[in-house]
C-alpha positions in Angstrom: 0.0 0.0 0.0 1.0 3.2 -1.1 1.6 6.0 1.9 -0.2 8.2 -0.2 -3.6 6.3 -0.5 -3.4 5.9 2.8 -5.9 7.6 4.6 -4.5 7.1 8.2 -1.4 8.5 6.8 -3.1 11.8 5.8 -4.4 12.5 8.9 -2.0 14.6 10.4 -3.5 17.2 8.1 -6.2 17.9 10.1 -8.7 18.1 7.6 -12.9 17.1 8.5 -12.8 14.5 6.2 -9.4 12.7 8.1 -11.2 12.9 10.9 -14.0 11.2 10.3 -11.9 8.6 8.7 -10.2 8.4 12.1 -13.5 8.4 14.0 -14.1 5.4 11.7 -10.8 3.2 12.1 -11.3 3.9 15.9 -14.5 2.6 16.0 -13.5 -0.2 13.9 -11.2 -1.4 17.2 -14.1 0.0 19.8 -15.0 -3.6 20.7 -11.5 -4.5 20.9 -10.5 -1.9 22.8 -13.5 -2.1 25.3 -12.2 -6.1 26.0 -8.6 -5.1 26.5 -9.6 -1.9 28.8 -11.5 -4.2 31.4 -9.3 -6.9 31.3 -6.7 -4.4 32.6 -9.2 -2.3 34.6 -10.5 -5.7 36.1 -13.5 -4.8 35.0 -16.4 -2.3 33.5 -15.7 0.1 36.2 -13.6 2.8 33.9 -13.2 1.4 30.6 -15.4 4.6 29.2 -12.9 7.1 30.8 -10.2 5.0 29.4 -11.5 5.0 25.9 -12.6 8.6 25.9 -8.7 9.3 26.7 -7.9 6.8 24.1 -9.3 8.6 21.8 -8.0 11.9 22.9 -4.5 11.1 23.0 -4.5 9.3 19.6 -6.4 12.0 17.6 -4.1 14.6 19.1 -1.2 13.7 17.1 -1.5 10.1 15.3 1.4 8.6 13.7 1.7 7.7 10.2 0.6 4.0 9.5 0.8 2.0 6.3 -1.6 -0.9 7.6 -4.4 -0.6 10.0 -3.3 -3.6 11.6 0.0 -1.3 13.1 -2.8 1.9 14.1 -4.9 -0.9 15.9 -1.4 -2.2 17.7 -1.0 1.4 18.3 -3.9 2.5 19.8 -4.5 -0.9 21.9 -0.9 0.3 23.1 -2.4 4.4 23.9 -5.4 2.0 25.6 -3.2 0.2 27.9 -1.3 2.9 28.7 -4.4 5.5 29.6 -6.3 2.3 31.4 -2.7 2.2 33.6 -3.0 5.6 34.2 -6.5 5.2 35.9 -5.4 2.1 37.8 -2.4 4.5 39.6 -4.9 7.4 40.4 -7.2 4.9 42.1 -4.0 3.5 44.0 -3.1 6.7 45.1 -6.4 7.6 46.1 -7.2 4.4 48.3 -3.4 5.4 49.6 -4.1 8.6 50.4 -7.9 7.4 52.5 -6.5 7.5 56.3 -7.5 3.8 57.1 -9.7 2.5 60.5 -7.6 0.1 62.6 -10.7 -0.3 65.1 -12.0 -3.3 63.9 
């Protein structure tokens, strides 16, 4: 495949039309994405917030890919790394919670 007739590759333009191609590619993985999210989560409990950052973080400035196959690595790899993210603020948080020792 040509770089060119790529349409992942164009994105970077920032044109309507890229979007919506990117929209489309994402959603294309959303069921993916959803699985892998609450298997690291350990569950349902945040997998929106960690898509909606997905998606965020990969539309701000998405590489150029030749496959989709490599942008779906990619953004299961932008997933993980948001779902992670959650996971730490919900261990600081339950760190941070003075505990009861009068059991």
């Amino acid at each position: 495949m040509n770089i060119s007739s790529n349409p992942l590759a164009s994105f970077r333009e920032g044109t309507i039309e890229d979007l919506a191609m990117f929209n489309a590619h994402f959603l294309r993985c959303r069921k993916l994405l959803v699985f892998i999210a609450s298997c690291v989560l350990g569950g349902s409990e945040g997998t929106d917030e960690a898509l909606q950052n997905c998606w965020f973080t990969a539309s701000r400035n998405p590489p150029r890919f030749e496959h989709e196959g490599a942008f779906r690595s990619w953004l299961v790899r932008v997933l993980i790394d948001e779902a992670l993210a959650i996971l730490r603020e919900v261990q600081e948080t339950e760190t941070d919670r003075p505990r009861r020792t009068d059991f």
